[in-house]
C-alpha positions as CSV (number, residue, x, y, z in Angstrom):
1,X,0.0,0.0,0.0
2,X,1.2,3.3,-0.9
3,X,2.2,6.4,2.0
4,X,-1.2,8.1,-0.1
5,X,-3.4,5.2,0.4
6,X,-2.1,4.6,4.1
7,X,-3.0,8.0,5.1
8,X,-6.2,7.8,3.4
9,X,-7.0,5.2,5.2
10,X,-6.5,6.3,8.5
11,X,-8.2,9.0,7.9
12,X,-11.4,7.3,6.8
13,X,-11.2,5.5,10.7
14,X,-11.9,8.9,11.7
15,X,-16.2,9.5,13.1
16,X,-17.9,11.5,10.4
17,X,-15.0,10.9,7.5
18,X,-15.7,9.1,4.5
19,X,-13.6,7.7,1.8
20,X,-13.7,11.0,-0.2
21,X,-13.1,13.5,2.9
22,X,-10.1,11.4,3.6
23,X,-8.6,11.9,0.0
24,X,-9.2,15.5,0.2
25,X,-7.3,15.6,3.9
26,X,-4.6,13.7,2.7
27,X,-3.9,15.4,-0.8
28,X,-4.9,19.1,1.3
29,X,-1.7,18.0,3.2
30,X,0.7,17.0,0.0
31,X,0.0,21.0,-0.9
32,X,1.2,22.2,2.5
33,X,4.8,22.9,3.3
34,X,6.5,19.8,4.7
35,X,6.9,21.9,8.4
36,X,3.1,21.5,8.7
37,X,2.6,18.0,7.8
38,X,5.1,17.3,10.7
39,X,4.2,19.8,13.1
40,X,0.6,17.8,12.7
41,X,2.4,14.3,13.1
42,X,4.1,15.8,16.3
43,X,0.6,17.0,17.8
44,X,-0.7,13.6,16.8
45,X,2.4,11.9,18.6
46,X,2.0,13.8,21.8
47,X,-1.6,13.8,22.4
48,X,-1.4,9.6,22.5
49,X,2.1,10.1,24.7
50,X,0.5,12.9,27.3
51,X,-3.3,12.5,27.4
52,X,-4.6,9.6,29.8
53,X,-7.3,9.2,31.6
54,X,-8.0,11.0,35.0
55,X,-7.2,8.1,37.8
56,X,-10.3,9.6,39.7
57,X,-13.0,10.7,37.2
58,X,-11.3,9.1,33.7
59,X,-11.8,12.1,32.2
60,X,-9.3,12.5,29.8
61,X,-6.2,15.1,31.1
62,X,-2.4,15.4,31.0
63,X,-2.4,15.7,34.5
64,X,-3.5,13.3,37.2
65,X,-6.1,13.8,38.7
66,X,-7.4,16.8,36.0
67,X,-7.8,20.4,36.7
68,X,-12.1,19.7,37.5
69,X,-11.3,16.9,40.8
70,X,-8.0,19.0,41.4
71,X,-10.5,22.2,42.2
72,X,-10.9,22.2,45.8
73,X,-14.2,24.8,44.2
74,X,-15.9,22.0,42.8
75,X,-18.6,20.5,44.7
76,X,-17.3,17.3,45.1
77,X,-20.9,15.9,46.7
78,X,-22.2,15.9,43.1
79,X,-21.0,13.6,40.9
80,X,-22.4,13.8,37.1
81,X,-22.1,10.4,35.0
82,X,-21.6,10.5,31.3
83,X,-20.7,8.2,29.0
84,X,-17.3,9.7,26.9
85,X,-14.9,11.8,27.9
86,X,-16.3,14.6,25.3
87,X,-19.8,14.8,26.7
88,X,-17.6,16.5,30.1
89,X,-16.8,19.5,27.8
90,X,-20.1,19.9,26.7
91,X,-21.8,20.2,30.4
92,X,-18.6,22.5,30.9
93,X,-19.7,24.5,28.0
94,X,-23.4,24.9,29.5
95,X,-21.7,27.3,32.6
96,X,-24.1,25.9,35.3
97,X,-23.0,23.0,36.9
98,X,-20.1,23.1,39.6
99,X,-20.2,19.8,40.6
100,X,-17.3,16.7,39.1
101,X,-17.5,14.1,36.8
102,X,-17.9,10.1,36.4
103,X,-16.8,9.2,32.8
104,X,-18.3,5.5,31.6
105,X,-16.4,5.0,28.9
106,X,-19.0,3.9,26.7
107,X,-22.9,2.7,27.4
108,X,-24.5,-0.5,27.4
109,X,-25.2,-2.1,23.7
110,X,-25.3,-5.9,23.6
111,X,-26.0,-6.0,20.1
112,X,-22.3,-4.9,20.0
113,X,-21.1,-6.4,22.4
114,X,-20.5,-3.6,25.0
115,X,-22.4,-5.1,28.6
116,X,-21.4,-3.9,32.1
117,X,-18.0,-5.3,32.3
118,X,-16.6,-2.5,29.7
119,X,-17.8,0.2,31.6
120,X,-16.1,2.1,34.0
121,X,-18.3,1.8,37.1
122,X,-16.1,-0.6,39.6
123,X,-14.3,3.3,39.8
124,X,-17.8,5.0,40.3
125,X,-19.1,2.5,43.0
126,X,-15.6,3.3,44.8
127,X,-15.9,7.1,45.0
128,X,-19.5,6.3,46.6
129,X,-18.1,4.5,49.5
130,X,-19.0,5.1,52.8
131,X,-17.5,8.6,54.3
132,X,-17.2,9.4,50.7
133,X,-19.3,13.0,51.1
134,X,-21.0,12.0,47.9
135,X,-25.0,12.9,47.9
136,X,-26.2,13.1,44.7
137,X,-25.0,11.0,41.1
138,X,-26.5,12.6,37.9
139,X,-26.9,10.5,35.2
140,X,-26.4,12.5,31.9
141,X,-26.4,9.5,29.3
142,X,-27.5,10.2,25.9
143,X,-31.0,10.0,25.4
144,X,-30.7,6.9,23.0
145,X,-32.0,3.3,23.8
146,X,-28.1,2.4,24.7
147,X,-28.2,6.3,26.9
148,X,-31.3,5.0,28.9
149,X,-30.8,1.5,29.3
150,X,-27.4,2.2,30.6
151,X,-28.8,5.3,32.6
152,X,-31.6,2.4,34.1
153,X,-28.3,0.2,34.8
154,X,-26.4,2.8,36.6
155,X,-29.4,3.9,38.7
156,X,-29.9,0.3,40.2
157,X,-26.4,-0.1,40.6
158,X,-25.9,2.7,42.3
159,X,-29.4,2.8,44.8
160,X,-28.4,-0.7,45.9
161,X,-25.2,-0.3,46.5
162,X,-25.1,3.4,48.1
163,X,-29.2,4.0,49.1
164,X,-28.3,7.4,50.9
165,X,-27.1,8.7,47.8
166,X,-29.8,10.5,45.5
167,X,-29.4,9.5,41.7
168,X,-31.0,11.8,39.0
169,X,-31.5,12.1,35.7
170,X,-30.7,15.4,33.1
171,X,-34.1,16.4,31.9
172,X,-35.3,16.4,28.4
173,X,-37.4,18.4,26.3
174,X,-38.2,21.2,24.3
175,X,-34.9,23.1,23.2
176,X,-34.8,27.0,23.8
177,X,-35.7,29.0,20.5
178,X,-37.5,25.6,19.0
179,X,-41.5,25.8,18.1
180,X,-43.4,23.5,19.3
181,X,-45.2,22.7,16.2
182,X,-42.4,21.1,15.0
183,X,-41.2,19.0,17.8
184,X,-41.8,15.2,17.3
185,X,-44.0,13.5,19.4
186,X,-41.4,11.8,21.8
187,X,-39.5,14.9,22.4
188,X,-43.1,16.7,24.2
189,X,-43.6,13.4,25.7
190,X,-40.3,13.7,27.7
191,X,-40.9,17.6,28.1
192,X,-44.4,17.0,29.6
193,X,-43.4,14.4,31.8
194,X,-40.5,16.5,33.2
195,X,-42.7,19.3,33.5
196,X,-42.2,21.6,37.0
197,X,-43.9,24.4,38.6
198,X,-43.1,28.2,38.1
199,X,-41.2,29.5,40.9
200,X,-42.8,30.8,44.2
201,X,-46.6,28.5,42.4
């Protein structure tokens, strides 16, 4: 196989690449000076040599443990279980929560082959031990049929294991700015169902 048709190839491993998208990557690169194909094989190099997983949370960090269980700010009574390492950035991104983090590392799908064993919740039981200060786990899975049966999971794991702590769920339902008109009929479902009163009703 040709250096071209390597590179293509990894690329087209990449989520949301196809075949054609990886050509254009790899002949984009040909074009470019040969610094900048290097400096990219360099940032490639070091994010697999410096990025791990947190020993504590498992989100992903070059330090241990990362900058959100290092911040003695954080509330550390709230922990907030998601399934990948990038769904942490986009609670970040929402400003509100202050709480840390329980990465999965994937959710239940048996039709792939991924069942309890592969996820990461031996490390989430521990951090719920007795004396741990812990009081509430929210469960921020995807709203898929994987996100809730592996929400469902953690839930009775967790309530039988730890049945002071109080386990939640993110609610779902209409986004801001949408029209309800053009909501499906699932979405309103969930939105009616986690429904709550006006402040001060």
């Amino acid at each position: 196989m040709s250096a071209i048709e390597e590179l293509v190839a990894e690329f087209a491993k990449l989520p949301g690449i196809g075949r054609k998208t990886a050509q254009r990557l790899t002949y984009f690169l040909l074009k470019q000076p040969r610094e900048e194909s290097a400096r990219l094989s360099r940032a490639v190099a070091a994010l697999g040599e410096r990025v791990h997983a947190c020993s504590s949370c498992g989100d992903l960090t070059e330090a241990d443990p990362c900058a959100i269980c290092a911040d003695p700010r954080r509330d550390a009574g709230l922990i907030c279980v998601v399934e990948e390492a990038s769904d942490v950035a986009a609670v970040e991104r929402a400003g509100e929560y202050r709480g840390r983090y329980h990465v999965l590392g994937g959710r239940l799908s048996p039709l792939d082959g991924g069942g309890p064993d592969r996820l990461n919740i031996p490390a989430l039981l521990g951090r719920l031990a007795n004396g741990s200060g812990v009081r509430e786990v929210i469960v921020a899975t995807n709203p898929s049929v994987e996100g809730e049966a592996t929400a469902h999971y953690v839930e009775r794991t967790v309530r039988v294991r730890s049945p002071d702590v109080v386990v939640s769920r993110l609610a779902r339902g209409l986004p801001v700015g949408g029209e309800l008109e053009y909501a499906d009929g699932e979405t309103i479902a969930q939105a009616l169902s986690a429904r709550r009163q006006f402040p001060g009703a």
